[in-house]
C-alpha positions, 0 to 999 in steps of 0.5 A: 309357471317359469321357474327363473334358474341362477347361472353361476358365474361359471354357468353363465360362461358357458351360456355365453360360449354356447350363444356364441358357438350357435351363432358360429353355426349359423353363419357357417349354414348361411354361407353354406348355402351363399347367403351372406348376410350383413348387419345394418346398425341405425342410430336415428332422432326419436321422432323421425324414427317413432313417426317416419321410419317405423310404419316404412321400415318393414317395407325395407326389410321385407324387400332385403332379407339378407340385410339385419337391421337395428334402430337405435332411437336416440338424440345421442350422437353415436361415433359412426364405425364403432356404435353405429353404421349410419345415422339420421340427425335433424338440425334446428335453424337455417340449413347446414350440415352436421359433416362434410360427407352428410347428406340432406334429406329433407328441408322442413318447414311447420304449420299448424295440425289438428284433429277434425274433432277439435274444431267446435260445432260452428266453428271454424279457423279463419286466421290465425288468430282464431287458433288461440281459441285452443290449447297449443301445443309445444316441444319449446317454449313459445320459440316454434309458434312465434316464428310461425305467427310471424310468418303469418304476419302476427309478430310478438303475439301472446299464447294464452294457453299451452301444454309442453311435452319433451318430444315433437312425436308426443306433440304430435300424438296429442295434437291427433288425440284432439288435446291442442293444436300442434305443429308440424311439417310434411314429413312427421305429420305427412301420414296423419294428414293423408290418413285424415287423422289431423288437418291443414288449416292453413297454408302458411308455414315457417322453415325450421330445419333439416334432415341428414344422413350420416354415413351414407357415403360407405361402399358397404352393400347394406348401407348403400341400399339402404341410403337409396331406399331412403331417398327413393321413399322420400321423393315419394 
């Protein structure tokens, strides 16, 4: 059993100064020995972080060891410099850059995803109206899936059935577990669909916004390699 020790206010100084001397020391040994080593401060949308980054990001990390990365996963726009190095923003709606000195990512377009076991026996999509034979899916209100039916050619539809979660990652994650019929775009459902996890049924799609890079213009060595990583992995 851990028995929790209660620093006094004095003690809790001195662990402060003890941390900080520890680190001091590191630094020192790592300069010692040529190592310099660079933090890498990331402040990223919830969704592309959760969905997109993580099941890359050690691939990064294991490839620059002298690089410190933390992710900040937030919607909150953090002051660039001060809160954090770089940042990954998605802005909704026809492109535009959220800076001067931004760089795109991506240009994503939805559809419909689903999992393979949603599908009834005997069942199949074969227009779109069929999929209002399912739960669909929503981080809006009917906004993101009536831009899609029009698209498909099916304007001012009625959505029979829903289920709204805050956050497209849970959306997402509901639609794999079979709970509905959700959508989704290239990047943010690209790996459940290659893993056969949701599917396709079909190839219309619907522009509905852009990715962005803050802060990728620095001529700091951690965030210019971490700015081509970047763009390499989503050519890919």
């Amino acid at each position: 059993m851990h028995r929790r020790v209660e620093l006094t206010p004095v003690g809790e100084r001195l662990a402060a100064d003890l941390s900080q001397s520890f680190m001091q020391i590191a630094r020192s040994v790592a300069q010692a020995r040529g190592e310099t080593r660079e933090r890498l401060r990331l402040s990223v949308e919830p969704a592309f972080a959760a969905r997109w980054l993580l099941p890359r990001l050690p691939r990064f990390v294991a490839s620059e060891p002298q690089i410190d990365v933390e992710v900040d996963s937030t919607e909150i726009m953090r002051e660039l410099g001060s809160e954090t190095d770089m940042a990954i923003r998605y802005i909704e709606g026809p492109r535009r850059s959220p800076q001067r000195s931004a760089m795109l990512l991506e240009e994503v377009a939805m559809f419909p995803v689903l999992a393979p076991s949603l599908l009834r026996p005997g069942q199949s999509l074969r227009t779109p109206e069929d999929l209002l034979q399912y739960p669909l899916l929503h981080e809006d209100e009917d906004r993101s899936w009536q831009a899609w039916f029009r698209a498909a050619g099916m304007p001012g539809i009625s959505i029979p059935r829903r289920m709204r979660f805050n956050d497209v990652a849970l959306v997402l994650q509901a639609a794999a577990n079979g709970h509905g019929i959700a959508l989704g775009d290239d990047l943010l459902a690209g790996d459940d669909l290659k893993a056969g996890r949701l599917i396709k049924p079909f190839q219309v799609t619907a522009p509905c916004g852009t990715y962005w890079l803050l802060g990728g213009s620095s001529r700091s060595r951690a965030r210019r390699v971490f700015r081509d990583w970047l763009a390499e992995q989503l050519a890919h």
